[in-house]
Structure formats: C-alpha cells, structure tokens
C-alpha angles and dihedrals in degrees: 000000000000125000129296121212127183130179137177133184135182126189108200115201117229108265121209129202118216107223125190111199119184091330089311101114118196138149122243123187115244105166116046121214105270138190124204126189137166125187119190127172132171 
C-alpha cells in the first residue's frame, strides 16, 4: 500500500487595536505572529 504523508502549515500577521483613552490615541497588539504545522504520515 506505500506510505501517505500530509502536511499543513499557516502562517497568522500581528493585529493591532486602535484605542482612544481619554483623546490619547495609540495601538496596542492583540493578537502575536503565529505559526502553526502539522505533519502526519501513515
């Protein structure tokens, strides 16, 4: 029957929230780079 392989991979960007606090406007992350993988093989 052989081997069967699979792999998938996702790469996510940084998001960033604009908050406005009391007129002061700045970004803050909320969300970090990420990687994500999986590898199966049978």
């Amino acid at each position: 029957k052989g081997w069967n392989i699979g792999f998938i991979n996702a790469l996510t960007a940084r998001e960033y929230a604009e908050i406005d606090f009391g007129g002061q406007r700045f970004k803050e992350e909320v969300e970090p780079f990420s990687y994500y993988g999986v590898l199966r093989t049978l």
